[in-house]
N, C-alpha and C positions, 0 to 999 in steps of 0.2 A: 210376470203375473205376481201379483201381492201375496204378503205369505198367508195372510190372512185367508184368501179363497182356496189355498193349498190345503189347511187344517182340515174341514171337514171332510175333503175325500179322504184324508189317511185315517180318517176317524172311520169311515165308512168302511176304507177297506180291512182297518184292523176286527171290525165287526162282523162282515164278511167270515174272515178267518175262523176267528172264533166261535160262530154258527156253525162252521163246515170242521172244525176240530171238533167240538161236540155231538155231531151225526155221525164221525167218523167213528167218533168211541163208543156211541151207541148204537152202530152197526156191528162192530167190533163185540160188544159185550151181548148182541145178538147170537151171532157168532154162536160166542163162549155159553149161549146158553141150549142150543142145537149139538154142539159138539160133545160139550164135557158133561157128566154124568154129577150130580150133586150142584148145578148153577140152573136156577132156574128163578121164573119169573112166573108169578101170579096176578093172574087178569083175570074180567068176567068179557072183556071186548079188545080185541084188536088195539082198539085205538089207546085205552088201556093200557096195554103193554107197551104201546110206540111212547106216550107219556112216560109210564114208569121207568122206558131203557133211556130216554133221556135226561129224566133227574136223574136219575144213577150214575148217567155221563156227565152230566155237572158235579156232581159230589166225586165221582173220581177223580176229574179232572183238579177239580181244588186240592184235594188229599195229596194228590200227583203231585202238585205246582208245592204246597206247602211242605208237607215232610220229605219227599223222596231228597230233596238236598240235603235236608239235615242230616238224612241218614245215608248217605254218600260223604259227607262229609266225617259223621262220627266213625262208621266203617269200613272207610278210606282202606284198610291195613287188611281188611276182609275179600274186599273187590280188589287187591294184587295178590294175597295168599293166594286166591281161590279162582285166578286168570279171569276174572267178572263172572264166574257163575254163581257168585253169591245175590246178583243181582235180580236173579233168579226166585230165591228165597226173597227178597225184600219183595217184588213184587207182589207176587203169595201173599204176601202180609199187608200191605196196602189195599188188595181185592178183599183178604178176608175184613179186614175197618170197613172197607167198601161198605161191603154188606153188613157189617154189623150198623153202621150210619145207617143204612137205607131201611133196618129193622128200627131202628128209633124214629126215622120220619113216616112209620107205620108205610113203607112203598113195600110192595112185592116181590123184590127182589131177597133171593135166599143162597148163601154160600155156603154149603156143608162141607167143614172140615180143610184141611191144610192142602188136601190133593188135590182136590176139586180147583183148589183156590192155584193154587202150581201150576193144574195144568191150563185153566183157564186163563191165570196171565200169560202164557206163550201162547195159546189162540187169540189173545187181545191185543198183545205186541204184534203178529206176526199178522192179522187181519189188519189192526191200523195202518204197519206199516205197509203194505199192498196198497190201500187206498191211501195215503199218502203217495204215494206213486202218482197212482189216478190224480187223486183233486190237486196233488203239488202242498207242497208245506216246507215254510220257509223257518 
């Protein structure tokens, strides 16, 4: 087969993926906003909130993709001091951008304070990774 006919389906499926990465995170940050006390999401509709947890999932997912390396890399010395439960705290700190981003793009989404944000990345980690399980993620 030419590679040429090969492209598109990998293009397809890498699309795929990344549809099904971003439901998972905004299932995930569903979750986190049922569970944890200070995450939550304002809507006047349903459909509303399934909107707003997916740009939210797009915006973490970028935040994800673009600093969490940097800042693996800058605090390299922190995630061995600290056996990776510093990784812990960065998360927290990523959700709270999170939401401060999603308060600039006027979305509904609201994260009060450093716990909320704590405890809500370990229900976002730990709801993704489950459905990772499920949908598979490579």
């Amino acid at each position: 087969m030419p590679a040429t006919r090969m492209r598109p389906r990998h293009a397809r499926i890498l699309h795929v993926k990344v549809i099904i990465k971003i439901l998972v995170v905004a299932a995930s940050l569903w979750a986190a906003t049922q569970l944890v006390s200070g995450i939550t999401v304002t809507a006047e509709t349903p459909l509303e909130e399934v909107l707003t947890l997916l740009a939210v999932a797009l915006i973490f997912g970028v935040v994800n993709a673009v600093l969490k390396p940097i800042i693996k890399t800058i605090g390299c010395a922190f995630y061995v001091i600290t056996l990776g439960l510093f990784a812990l705290v960065v998360n927290a700190a990523l959700l709270l951008f999170t939401g401060w981003l999603a308060r600039l793009f006027d979305l509904g989404f609201h994260v009060e304070g450093f716990w909320a944000a704590f405890w809500g990345a370990i229900v976002i980690s730990v709801v993704s990774w489950l459905l990772s399980l499920v949908f598979g993620d490579d």
